[in-house]
C-alpha positions as CSV (number, residue, x, y, z in Angstrom):
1,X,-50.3,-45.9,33.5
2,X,-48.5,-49.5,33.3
3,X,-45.3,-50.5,33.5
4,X,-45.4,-51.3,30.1
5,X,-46.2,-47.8,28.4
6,X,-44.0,-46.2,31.4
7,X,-40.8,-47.8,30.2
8,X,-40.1,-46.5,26.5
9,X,-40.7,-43.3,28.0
10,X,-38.2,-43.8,30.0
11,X,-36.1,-44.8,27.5
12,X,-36.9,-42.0,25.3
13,X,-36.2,-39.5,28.4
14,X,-32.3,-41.9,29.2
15,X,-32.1,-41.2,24.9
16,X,-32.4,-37.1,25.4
17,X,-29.8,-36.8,28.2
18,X,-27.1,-38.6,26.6
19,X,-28.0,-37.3,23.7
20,X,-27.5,-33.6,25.6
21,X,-24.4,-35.0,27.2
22,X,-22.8,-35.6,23.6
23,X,-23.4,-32.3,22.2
24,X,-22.1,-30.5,25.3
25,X,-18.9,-32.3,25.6
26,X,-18.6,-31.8,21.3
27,X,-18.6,-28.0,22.2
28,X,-16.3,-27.8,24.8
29,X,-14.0,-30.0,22.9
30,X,-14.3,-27.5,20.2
31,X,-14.0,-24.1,22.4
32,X,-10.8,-25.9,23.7
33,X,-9.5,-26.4,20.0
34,X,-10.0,-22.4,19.2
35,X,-9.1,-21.7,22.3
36,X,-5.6,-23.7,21.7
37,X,-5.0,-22.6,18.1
38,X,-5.2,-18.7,18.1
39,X,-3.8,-15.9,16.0
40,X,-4.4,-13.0,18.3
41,X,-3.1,-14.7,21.7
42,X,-1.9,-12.1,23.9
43,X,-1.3,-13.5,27.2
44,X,2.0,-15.5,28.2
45,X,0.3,-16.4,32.1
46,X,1.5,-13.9,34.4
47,X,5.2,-14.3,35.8
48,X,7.7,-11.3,35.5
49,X,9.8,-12.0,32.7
50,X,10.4,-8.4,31.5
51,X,8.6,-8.5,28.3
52,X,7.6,-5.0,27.0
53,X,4.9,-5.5,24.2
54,X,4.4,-3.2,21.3
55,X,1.4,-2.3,19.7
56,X,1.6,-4.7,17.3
57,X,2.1,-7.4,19.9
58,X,5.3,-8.6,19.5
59,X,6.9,-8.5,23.0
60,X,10.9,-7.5,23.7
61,X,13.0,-7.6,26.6
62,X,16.3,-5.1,26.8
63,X,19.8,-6.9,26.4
64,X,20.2,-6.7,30.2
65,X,17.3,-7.6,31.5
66,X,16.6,-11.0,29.7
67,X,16.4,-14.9,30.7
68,X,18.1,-18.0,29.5
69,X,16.1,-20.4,27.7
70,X,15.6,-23.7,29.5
71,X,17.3,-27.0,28.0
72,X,15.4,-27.5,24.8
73,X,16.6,-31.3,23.7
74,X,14.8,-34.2,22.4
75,X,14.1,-35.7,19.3
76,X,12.9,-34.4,15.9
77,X,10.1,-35.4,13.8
78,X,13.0,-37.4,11.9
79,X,14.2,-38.9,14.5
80,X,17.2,-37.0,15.0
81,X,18.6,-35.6,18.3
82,X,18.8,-32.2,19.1
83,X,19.7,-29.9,21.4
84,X,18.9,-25.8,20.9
85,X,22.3,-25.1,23.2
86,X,24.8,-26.6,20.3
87,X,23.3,-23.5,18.5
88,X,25.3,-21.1,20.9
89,X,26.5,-18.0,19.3
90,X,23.4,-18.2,16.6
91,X,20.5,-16.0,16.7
92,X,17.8,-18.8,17.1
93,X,14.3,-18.2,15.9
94,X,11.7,-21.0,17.8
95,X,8.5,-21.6,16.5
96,X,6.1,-23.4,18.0
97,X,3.6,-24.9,15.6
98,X,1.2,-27.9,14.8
99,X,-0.1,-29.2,11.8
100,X,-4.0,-29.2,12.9
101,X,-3.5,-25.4,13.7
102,X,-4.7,-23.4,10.5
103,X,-2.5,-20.1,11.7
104,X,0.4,-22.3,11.9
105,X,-0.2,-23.3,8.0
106,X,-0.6,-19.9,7.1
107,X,2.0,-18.3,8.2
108,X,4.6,-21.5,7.7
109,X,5.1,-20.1,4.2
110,X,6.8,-17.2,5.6
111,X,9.0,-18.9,8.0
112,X,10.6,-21.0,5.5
113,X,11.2,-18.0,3.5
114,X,12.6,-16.2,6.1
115,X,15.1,-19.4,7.5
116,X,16.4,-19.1,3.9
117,X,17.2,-16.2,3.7
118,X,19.1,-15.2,7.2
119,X,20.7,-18.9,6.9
120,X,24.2,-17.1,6.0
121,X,23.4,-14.3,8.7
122,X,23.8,-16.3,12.1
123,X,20.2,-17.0,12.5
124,X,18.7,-21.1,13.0
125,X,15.3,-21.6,13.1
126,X,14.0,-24.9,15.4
127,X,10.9,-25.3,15.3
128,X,8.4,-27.1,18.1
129,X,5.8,-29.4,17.0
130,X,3.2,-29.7,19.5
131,X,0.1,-31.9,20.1
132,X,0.2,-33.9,16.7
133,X,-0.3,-37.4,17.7
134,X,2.1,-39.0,15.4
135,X,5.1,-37.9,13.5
136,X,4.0,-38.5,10.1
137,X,1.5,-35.4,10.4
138,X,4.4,-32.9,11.2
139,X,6.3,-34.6,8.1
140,X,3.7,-34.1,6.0
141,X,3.1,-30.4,6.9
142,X,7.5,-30.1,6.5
143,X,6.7,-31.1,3.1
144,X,4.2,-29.2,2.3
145,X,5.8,-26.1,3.2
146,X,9.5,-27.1,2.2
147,X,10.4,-26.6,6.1
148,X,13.8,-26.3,5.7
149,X,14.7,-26.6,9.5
150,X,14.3,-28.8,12.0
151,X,11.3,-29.2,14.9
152,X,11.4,-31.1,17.8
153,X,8.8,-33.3,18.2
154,X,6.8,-32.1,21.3
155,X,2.9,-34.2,21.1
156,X,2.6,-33.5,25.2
157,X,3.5,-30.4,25.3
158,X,6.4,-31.5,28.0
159,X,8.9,-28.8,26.2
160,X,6.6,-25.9,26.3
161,X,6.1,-26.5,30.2
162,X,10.1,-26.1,30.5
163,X,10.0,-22.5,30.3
164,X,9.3,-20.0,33.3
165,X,6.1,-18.8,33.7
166,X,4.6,-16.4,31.8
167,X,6.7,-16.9,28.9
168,X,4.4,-18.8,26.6
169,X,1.0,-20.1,27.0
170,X,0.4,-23.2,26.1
171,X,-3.2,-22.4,25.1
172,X,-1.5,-20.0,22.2
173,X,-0.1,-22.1,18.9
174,X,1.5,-20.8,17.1
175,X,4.3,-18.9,19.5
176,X,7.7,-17.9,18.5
177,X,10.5,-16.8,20.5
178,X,14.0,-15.4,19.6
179,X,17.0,-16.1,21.2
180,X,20.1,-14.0,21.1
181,X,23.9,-15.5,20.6
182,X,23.6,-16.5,24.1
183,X,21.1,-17.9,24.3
184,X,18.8,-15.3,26.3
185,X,15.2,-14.8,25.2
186,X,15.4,-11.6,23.6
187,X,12.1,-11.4,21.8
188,X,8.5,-13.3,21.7
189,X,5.0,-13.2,19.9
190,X,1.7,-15.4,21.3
191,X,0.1,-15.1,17.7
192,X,0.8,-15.9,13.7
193,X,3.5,-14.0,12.3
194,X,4.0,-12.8,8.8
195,X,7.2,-12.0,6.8
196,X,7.3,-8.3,8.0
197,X,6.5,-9.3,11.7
198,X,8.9,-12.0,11.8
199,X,11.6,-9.9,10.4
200,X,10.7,-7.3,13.3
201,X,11.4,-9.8,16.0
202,X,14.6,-11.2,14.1
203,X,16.4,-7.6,13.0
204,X,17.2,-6.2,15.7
205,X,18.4,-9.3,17.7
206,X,21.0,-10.3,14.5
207,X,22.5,-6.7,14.5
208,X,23.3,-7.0,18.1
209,X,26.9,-7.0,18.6
């Protein structure tokens, strides 16, 4: 064979691996997407932090037994500053979301219901916008929702990270976590919540006394 009817076979064979290459990294970039946008997470990654789950996967920890959340302070998607501790003595309801995360749009409906109605009862919603490379996606998805709360605006994922081990997982969006009037993590869910879920983490925290 010569050299000249070897080399577009070897150029066909150089076309074929990289065309290989391509598709397999365009799969494991989308297995990582599902994997990191999930309405039936489960896990928070090991770490004792007393959680009891339920059946219906929403996790609680007794009165006595539970954590403070770490400092939670930054800026918002409007460029405000904020920090979760000034909300001392409020039952605080976090949600960590993103726009490119379909569960998070679904169920986004429901937590801006829900903010509205328990404003007057003690209870602020933040919420934690994560991995959305600019602000002006998170705005848009405030607006489409009528958000009526603030999020912090999170892209790296540097606030998640913050909290001991095993309480979230970053791989799970949306979370949410509810903190008590003192700022203790008192109750958690790894998946997308609906009005009568949500109100099942946030009831029994708000009639504490």
């Amino acid at each position: 064979m010569s050299a000249a009817s070897r080399a577009p076979q070897r150029s066909n064979r150089a076309t074929r691996v990289r065309r290989r290459a391509a598709l397999t990294a365009g799969a494991a970039a989308a297995a990582l997407l599902v994997s990191a946008c999930s309405s039936g997470g489960t896990s928070g990654g090991g770490g004792n932090t007393n959680f009891v789950t339920g059946t219906d996967g929403i996790a609680t920890v007794a009165a006595g037994e539970r954590t403070a959340a770490p400092d939670l302070s930054g800026k918002t998607l409007e460029g405000e500053q904020l920090d979760v501790a000034d909300y001392r003595g409020k039952v605080v309801v976090l949600n960590v979301w993103g726009s490119w995360c379909n569960p998070c749009r679904a169920e986004a409906k429901h937590f801006a219901k829900v903010a509205e109605d328990y404003a007057d009862e003690g209870v602020q919603f933040v919420g934690i916008n994560t991995r959305d490379a600019s602000v002006r996606a998170g705005l848009a998805f405030e607006e489409d929702f009528d958000v009526p709360y603030p999020s912090l605006y999170d892209p790296t994922g540097k606030l998640l990270l913050r909290f001991e081990k095993g309480t979230l997982n970053p791989q799970a969006v949306p979370s949410t976590l509810v903190l008590d009037r003192e700022g203790r993590i008192a109750a958690r869910s790894l998946s997308q919540l609906n009005e009568e879920r949500l109100l099942k983490m946030i009831k029994p925290v708000v009639a504490e006394k």
